[in-house]
C-alpha positions as CSV (number, residue, x, y, z in Angstrom):
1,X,93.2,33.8,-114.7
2,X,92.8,31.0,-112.5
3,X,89.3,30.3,-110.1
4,X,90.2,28.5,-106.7
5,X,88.1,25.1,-106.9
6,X,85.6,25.7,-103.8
7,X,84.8,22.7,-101.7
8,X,81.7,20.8,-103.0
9,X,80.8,18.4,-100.7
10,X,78.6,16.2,-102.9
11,X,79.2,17.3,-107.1
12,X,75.4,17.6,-109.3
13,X,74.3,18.9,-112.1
14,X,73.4,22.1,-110.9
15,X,77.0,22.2,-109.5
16,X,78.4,22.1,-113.1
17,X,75.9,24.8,-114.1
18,X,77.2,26.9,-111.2
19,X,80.8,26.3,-111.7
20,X,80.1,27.8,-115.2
21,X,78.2,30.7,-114.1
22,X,81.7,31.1,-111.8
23,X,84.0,30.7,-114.3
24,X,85.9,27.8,-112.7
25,X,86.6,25.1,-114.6
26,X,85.1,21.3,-114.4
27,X,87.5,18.1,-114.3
28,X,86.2,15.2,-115.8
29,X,88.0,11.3,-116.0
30,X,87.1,8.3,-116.4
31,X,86.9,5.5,-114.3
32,X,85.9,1.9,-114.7
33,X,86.3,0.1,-111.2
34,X,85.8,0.6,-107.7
35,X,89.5,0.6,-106.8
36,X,90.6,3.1,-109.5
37,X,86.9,5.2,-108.4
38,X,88.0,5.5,-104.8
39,X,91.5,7.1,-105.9
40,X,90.0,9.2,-108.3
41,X,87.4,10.3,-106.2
42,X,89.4,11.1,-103.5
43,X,92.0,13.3,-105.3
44,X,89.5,15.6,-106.0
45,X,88.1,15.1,-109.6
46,X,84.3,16.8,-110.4
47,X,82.9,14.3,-112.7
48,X,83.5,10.4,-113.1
49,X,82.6,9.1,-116.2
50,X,82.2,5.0,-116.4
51,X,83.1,5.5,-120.8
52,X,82.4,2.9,-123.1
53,X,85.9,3.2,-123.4
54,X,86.3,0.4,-121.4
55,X,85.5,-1.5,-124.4
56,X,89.3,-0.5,-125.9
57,X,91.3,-0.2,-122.0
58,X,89.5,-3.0,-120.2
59,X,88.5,-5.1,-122.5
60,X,90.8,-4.7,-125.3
61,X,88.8,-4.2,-128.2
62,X,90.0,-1.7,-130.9
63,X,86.6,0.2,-131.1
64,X,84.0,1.1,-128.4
65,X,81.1,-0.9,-129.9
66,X,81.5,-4.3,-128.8
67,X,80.7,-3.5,-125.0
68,X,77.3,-4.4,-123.9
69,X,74.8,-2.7,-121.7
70,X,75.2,-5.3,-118.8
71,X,78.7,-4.8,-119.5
72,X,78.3,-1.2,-118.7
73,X,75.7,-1.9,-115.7
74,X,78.9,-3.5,-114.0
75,X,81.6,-1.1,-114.8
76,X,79.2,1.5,-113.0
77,X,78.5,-0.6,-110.3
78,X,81.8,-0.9,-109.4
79,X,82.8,3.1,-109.7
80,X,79.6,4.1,-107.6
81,X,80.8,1.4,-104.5
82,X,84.0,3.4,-104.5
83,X,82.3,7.4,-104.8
84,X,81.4,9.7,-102.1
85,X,81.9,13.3,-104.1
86,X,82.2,13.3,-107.7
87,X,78.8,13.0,-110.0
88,X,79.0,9.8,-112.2
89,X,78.1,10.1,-115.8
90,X,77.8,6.5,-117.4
91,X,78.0,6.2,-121.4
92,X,74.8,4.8,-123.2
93,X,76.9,1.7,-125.3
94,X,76.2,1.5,-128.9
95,X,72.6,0.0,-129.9
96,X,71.0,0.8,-126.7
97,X,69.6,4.1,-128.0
98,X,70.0,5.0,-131.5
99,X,67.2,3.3,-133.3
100,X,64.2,3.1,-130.9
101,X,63.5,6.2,-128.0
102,X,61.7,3.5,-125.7
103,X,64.6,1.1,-126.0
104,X,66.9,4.1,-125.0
105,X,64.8,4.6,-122.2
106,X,64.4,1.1,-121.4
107,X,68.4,1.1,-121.2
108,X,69.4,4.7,-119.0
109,X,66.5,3.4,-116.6
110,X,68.7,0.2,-116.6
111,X,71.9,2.0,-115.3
112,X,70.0,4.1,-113.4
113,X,68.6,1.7,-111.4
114,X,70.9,-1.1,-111.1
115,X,74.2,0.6,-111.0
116,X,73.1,3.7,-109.1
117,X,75.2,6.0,-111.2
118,X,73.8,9.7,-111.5
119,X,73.3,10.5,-115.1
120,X,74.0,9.2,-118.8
121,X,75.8,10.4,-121.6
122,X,75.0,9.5,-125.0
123,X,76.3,10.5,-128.9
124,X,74.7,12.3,-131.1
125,X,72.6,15.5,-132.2
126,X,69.1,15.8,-134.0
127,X,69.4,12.0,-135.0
128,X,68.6,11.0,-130.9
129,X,66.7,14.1,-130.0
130,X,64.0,11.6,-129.5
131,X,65.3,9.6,-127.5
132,X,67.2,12.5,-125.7
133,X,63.5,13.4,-124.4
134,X,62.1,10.5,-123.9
135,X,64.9,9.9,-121.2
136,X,65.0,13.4,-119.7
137,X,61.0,13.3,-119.1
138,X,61.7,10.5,-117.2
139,X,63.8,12.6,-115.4
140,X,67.3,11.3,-116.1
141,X,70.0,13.9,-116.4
142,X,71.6,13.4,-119.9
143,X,75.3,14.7,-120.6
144,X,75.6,14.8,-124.6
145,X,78.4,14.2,-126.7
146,X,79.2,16.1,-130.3
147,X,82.5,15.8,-132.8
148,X,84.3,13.2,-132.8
149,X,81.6,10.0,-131.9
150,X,83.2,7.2,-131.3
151,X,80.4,5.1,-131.8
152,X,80.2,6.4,-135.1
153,X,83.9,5.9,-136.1
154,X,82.5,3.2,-139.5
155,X,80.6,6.3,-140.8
156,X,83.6,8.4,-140.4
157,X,86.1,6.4,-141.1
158,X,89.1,7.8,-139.0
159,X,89.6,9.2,-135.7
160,X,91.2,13.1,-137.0
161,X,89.7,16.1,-136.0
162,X,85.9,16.6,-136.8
163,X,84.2,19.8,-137.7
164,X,87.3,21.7,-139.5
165,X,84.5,22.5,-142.6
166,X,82.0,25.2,-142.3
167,X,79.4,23.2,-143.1
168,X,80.0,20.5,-140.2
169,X,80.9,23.3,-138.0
170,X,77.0,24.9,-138.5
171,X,75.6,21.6,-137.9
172,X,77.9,20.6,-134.9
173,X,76.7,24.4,-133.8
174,X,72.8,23.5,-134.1
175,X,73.2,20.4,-132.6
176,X,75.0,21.4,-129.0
177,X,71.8,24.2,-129.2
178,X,69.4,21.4,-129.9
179,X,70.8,19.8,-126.7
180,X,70.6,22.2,-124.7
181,X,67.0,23.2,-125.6
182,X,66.4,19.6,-125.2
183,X,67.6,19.6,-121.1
184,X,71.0,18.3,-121.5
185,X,73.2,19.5,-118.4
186,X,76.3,19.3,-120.7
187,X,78.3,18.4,-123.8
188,X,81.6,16.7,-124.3
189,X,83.3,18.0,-127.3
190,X,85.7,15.5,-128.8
191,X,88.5,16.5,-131.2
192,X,87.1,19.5,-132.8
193,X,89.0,22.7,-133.8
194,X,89.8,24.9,-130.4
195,X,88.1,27.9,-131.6
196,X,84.6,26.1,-132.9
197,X,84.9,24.6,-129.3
198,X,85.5,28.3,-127.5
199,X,82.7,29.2,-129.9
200,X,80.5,26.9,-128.6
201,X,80.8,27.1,-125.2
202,X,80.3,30.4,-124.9
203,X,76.8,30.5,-127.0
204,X,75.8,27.6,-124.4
205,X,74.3,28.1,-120.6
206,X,75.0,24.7,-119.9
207,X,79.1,23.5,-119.5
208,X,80.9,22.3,-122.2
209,X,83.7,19.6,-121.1
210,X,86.3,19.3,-124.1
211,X,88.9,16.2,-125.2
212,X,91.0,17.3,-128.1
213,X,88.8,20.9,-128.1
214,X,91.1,23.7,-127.0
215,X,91.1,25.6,-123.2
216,X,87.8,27.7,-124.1
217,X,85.9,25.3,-122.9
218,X,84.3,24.8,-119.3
219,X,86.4,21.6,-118.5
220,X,88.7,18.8,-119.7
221,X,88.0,15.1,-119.6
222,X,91.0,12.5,-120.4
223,X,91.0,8.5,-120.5
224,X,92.4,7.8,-117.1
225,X,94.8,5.0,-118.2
226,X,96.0,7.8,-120.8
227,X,96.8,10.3,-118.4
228,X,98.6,8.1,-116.2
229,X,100.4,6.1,-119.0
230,X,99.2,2.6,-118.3
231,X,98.6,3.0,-121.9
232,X,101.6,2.7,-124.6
233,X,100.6,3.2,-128.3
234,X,98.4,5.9,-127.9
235,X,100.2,9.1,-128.5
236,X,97.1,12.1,-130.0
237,X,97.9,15.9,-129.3
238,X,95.7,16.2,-126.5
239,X,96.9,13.5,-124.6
240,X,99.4,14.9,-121.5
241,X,100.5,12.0,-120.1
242,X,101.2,12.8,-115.7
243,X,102.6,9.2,-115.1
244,X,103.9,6.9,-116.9
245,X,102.6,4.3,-115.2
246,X,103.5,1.1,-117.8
247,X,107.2,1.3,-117.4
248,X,107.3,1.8,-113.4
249,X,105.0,-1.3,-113.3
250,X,106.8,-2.8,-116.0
251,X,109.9,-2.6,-113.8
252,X,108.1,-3.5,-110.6
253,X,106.6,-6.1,-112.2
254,X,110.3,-7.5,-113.0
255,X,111.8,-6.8,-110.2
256,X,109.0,-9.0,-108.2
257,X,109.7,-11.9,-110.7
258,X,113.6,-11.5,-109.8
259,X,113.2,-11.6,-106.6
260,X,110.4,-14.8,-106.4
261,X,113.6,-16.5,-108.7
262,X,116.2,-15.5,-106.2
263,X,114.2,-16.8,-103.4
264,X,114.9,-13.0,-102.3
265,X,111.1,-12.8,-101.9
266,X,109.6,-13.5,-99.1
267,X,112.3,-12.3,-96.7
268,X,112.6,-13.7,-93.1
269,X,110.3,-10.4,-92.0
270,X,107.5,-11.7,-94.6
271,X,106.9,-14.6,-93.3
272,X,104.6,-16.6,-90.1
């Protein structure tokens, strides 16, 4: 059954927290500029979330570890100049927070206060519970992020579904409790079995927002460039693709060069 999406006029944490307590569901994309921001923003969507994911859809690069924390700093910059409604969750970049709890706190104050983004989001269980606590005493709202890590993807080796064995299933359990007994305001689960996920969600009080985890979660988050096909080569289960934005701007694209060739382009009506 279906909840009608009420009107939030400004989207916090305690807005997620309510949503779950009313059973409607949370949208989550992300977002990486101030251009894409202000369209996303305006159709609507609950969460933005500036991803590290930029690393493979901005910049290129075939994993997310290779972006930088200034690199991040300006991605978020850009989303929060085009935001008036959705809360802006901005991805901790590999090596800013893993090792050392101060340095992780060193680098969420960073984004916090030069980008003016609203909270953080980092990987990880009871390896960066430290630093998990060291940033939300410092009163940083902290989204976490169990299954599939990214960040991680040397140590796993592959990018398939996380969590299928029972005993990475109890630990991927304890760990989204750990969080939320640490203060975290919400979990992504990525690419774990639908039924773990459902499981999950409905031992936690605080939302659960799923890629590649089923419909028993409390929301869905997708790559934006995914969902609206500006991406080619990346075809995974989860992915429903609403646009298919490359070949429209393929063909646009073509038709422009035509018409610059043809001197069809500018016409006597686009020109002083």
């Amino acid at each position: 059954m279906s909840v009608a999406q009420k009107d939030y006029k400004k989207v916090t944490v305690k807005t997620l927290s309510d949503m779950k307590a009313h059973g409607e569901k949370i949208s989550m994309l992300t977002a990486y500029d101030y251009t894409m921001a202000t369209i996303v923003d305006g159709a609507g969507i609950d969460v933005i979330l500036v991803g590290d994911s930029a690393s493979n859809v901005m910049a290129g690069y075939q994993t997310t570890l290779p972006i930088t924390l200034d690199q991040m700093i300006y991605h978020a910059s850009s989303v929060v100049r085009g935001v008036n409604r959705a809360l802006i969750v901005v991805d901790l970049p590999f090596g800013s927070y893993q090792s050392d709890p101060k340095e992780a706190l060193r680098s969420a104050i960073r984004i916090m206060k030069e980008s003016g983004a609203h909270s953080i989001k980092v990987e990880g269980g009871k390896e960066i519970k430290e630093s998990i606590k060291r940033i939300l005493n410092a009163g940083i709202p902290v989204m976490g992020h169990l299954g599939l890590t990214p960040q991680s993807i040397y140590k796993f080796g592959t990018f398939s579904v996380r969590a299928k064995e029972e005993e990475e299933a109890e630990k991927l359990k304890a760990d989204a409790l750990l969080l939320q007994k640490a203060g975290c305001f919400a979990i992504v689960l990525e690419k774990v079995p639908a039924k773990l996920a459902k499981e999950v969600a409905e031992s936690l009080d605080i939302p659960v927002i799923g890629i590649g985890a089923g419909n028993g979660v409390d929301g869905q988050v997708l790559v934006l460039h995914d969902m609206i096909g500006m991406t080619k080569e990346f075809h995974p289960r989860f992915l429903r693709r609403y646009l298919n934005l490359y070949e429209d701007m393929t063909t646009a694209i073509s038709q422009y060069v035509d018409d610059v060739k043809s001197v069809d382009f500018p016409s006597d009506k686009e020109q002083y």
